[in-house]
VMD Tcl script that draws the C-alpha trace (Angstrom):
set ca {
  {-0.57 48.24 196.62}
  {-2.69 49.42 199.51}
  {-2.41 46.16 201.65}
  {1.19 46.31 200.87}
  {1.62 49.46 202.66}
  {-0.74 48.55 204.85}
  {1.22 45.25 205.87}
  {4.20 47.39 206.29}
  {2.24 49.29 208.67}
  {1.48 46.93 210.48}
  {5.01 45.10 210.34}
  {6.65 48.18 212.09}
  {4.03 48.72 214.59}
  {4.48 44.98 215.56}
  {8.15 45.49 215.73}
  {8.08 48.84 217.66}
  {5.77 47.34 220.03}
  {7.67 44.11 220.60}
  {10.87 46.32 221.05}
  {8.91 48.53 223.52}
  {7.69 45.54 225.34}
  {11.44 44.31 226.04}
  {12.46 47.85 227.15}
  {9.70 47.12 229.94}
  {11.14 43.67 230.52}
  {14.58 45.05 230.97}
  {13.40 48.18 232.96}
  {11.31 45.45 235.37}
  {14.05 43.39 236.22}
  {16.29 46.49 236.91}
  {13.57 47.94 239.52}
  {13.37 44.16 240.69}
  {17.38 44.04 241.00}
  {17.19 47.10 242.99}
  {14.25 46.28 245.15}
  {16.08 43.34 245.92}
  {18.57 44.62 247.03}
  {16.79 47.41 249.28}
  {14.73 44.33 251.09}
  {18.49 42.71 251.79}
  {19.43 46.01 253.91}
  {15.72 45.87 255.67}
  {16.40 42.56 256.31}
  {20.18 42.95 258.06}
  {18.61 45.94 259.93}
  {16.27 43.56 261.11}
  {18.67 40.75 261.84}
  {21.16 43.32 263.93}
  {18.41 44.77 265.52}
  {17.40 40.60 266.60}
  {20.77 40.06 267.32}
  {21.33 42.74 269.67}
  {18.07 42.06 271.56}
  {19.72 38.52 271.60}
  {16.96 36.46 270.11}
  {18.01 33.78 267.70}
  {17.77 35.21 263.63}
  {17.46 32.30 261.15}
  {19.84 33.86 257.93}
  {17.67 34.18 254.85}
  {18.18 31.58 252.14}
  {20.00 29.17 254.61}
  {18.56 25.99 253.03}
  {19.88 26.53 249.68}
  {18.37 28.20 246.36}
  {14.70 27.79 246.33}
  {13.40 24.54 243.72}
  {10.46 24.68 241.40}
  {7.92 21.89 242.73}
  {7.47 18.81 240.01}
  {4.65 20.34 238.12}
  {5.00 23.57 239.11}
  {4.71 26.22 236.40}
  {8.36 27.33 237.00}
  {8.99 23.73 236.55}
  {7.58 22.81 233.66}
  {8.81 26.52 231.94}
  {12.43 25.18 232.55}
  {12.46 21.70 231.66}
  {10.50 23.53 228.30}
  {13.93 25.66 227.88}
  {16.24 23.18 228.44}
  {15.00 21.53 225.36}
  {15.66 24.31 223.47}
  {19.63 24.69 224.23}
  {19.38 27.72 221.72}
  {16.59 29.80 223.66}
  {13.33 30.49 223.26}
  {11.84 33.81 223.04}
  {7.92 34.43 225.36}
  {5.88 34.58 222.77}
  {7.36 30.71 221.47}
  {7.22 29.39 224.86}
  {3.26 30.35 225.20}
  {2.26 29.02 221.67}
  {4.34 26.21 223.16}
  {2.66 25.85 226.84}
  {-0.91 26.60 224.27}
  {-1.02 29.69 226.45}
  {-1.44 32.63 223.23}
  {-4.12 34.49 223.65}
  {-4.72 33.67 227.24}
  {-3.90 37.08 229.08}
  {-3.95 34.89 232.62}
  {-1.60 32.32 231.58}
  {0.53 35.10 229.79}
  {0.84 37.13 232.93}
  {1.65 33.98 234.98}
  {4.62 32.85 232.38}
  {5.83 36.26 232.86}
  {5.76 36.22 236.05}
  {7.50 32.44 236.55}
  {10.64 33.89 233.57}
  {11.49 36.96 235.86}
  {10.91 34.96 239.17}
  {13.56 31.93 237.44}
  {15.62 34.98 236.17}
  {16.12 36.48 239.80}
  {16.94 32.77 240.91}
  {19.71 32.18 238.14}
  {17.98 29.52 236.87}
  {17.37 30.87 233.53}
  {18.86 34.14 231.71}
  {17.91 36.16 228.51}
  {19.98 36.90 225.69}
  {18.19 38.86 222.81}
  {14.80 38.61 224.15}
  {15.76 34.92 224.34}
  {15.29 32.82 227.20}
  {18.13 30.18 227.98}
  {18.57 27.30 230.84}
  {21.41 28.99 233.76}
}
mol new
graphics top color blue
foreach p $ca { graphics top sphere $p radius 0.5 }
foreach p [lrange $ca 0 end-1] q [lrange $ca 1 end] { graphics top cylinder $p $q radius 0.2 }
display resetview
């Protein structure tokens, strides 16, 4: 009866700290949103204040939307999604990549999802991540 409760225990705190976790996610790509958008206005102040000097300004993102390299991590993450036309959640894509457990590779998965996220190349639904 005691590992019962115990399990239970330990069922909640896994679920309270997975729903903390996408709180974080959510807040993080909110500040990222925002600090986008900040470096956009630093960026036209910069290009009027070229402009009027009258030096040439080369627009940002001119060449098109950036492209993962072939065999880059951001690469590999969404040719790994688009197989999964239903989503797949972080923790399934690192057992997938054999990255569980490895704080490194954890951080850098994270890191490639909120980079492909800003990009539109991938979205998340209920802590799901799905091909754009």
């Amino acid at each position: 009866m005691a590992d019962q409760t115990f399990a239970d225990f330990i069922a909640r705190e896994r679920e309270r700290l997975h729903a903390e976790r996408e709180t974080i996610f959510n807040q993080q790509h909110e500040l990222q949103t925002k600090l986008d958008a900040i470096n956009r206005e630093f960026g036209a102040i910069e290009a009027y204040e070229v402009a009027k000097a009258g030096k040439a300004v080369r627009q940002p993102g001119a060449r098109g939307p950036k492209r993962a390299r072939a065999g880059s991590k951001r690469g590999q993450l969404l040719e790994l999604i688009k197989q999964h036309p239903e989503g797949l959640a972080r923790k399934d894509i690192l057992e997938r990549l054999g990255l569980k457990g490895d704080k490194a590779g954890a951080m850098s998965v994270s890191n490639a999802l909120n980079r492909m996220i800003k990009e539109n190349q991938v979205t998340r639904r209920d802590g799901r991540y799905i091909a754009a």
